[in-house]
C-alpha positions as CSV (number, residue, x, y, z in Angstrom):
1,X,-45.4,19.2,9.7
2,X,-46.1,18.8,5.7
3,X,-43.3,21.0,3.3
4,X,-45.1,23.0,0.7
5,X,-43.9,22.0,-3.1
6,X,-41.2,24.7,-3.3
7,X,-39.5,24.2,0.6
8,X,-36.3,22.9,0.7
9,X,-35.4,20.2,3.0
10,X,-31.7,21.9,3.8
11,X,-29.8,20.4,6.2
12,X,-28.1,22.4,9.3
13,X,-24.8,23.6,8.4
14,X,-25.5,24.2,4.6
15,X,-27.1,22.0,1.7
16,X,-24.2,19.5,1.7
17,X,-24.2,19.2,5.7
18,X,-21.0,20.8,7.6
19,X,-17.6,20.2,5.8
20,X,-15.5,17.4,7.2
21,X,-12.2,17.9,8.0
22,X,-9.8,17.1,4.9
23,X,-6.9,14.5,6.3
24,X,-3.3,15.7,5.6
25,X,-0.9,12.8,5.4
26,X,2.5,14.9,4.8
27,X,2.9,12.1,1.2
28,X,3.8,14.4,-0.8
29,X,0.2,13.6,-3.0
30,X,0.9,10.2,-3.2
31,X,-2.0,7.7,-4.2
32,X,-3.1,5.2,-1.3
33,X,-0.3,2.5,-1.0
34,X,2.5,4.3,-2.5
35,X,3.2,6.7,0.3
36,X,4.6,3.3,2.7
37,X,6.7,2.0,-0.2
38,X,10.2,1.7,0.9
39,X,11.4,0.0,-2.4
40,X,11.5,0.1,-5.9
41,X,11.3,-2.4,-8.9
42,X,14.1,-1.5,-10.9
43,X,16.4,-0.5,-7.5
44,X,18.0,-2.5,-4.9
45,X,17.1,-2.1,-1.1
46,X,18.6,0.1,0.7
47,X,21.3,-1.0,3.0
48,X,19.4,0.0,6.2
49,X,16.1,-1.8,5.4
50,X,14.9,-5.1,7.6
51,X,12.9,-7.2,5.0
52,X,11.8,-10.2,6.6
53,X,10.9,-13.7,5.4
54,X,7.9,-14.8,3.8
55,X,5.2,-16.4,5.7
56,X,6.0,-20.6,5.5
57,X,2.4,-20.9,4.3
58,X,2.8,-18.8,1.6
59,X,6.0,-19.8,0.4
60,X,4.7,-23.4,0.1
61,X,2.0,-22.1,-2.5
62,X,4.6,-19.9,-4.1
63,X,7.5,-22.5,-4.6
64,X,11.1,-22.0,-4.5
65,X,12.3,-19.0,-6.1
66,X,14.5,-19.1,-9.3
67,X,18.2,-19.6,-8.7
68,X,20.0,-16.6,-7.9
69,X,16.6,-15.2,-6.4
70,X,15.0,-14.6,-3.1
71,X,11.5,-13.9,-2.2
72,X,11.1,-11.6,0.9
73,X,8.0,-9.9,2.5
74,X,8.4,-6.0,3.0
75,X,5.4,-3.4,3.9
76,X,2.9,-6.2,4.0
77,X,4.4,-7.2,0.0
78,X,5.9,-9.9,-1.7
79,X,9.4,-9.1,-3.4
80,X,11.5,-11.3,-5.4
81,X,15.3,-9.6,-5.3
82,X,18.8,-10.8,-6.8
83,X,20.5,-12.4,-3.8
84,X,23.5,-10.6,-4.1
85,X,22.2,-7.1,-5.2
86,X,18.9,-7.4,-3.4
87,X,17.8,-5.7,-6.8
88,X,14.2,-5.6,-6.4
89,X,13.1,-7.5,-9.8
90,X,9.1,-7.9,-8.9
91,X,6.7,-7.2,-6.4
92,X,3.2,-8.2,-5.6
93,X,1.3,-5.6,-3.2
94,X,-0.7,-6.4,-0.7
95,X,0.1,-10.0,-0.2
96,X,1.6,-10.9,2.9
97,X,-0.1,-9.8,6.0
């Protein structure tokens, strides 16, 4: 069946097809990747956080960190923290799996 010039070609459920359900993530508006962030650069760790080590593979690439310094992995990133403070001094998102 041929359309005439003026038909539309509407699909059901409007023009823009049927609305999709909007996903609610209870972040508080947070962009992607910040709403999992247990940590801070700038602030220590809290005392009730499990950070574990980095992978051996990547800490070969990496190298030792600086004196004083410890790199651990946390939420999937890499953090370099004071050893005594655990002040988190830099981070790298998204690098350990």
């Amino acid at each position: 069946m041929r359309m005439g010039a003026g038909a539309s070609r509407a699909r059901p459920g409007g023009s823009r097809g049927p609305r999709r359900a909007s996903r609610r993530r209870n972040n508080g508006c947070l962009p992607p990747g910040q709403a999992k962030k247990r940590y801070a650069v700038g602030h220590p760790l809290a005392p009730g956080i499990a950070y574990g080590p980095v992978p051996p593979e990547l800490a070969v690439r990496i190298g030792p960190p600086p004196p004083g310094y410890l790199y651990v992995s946390l939420d999937g990133d890499l953090l370099k923290a004071a050893a005594g403070t655990a002040l988190v001094v830099d981070a790298i998102d998204g690098l350990v799996d």
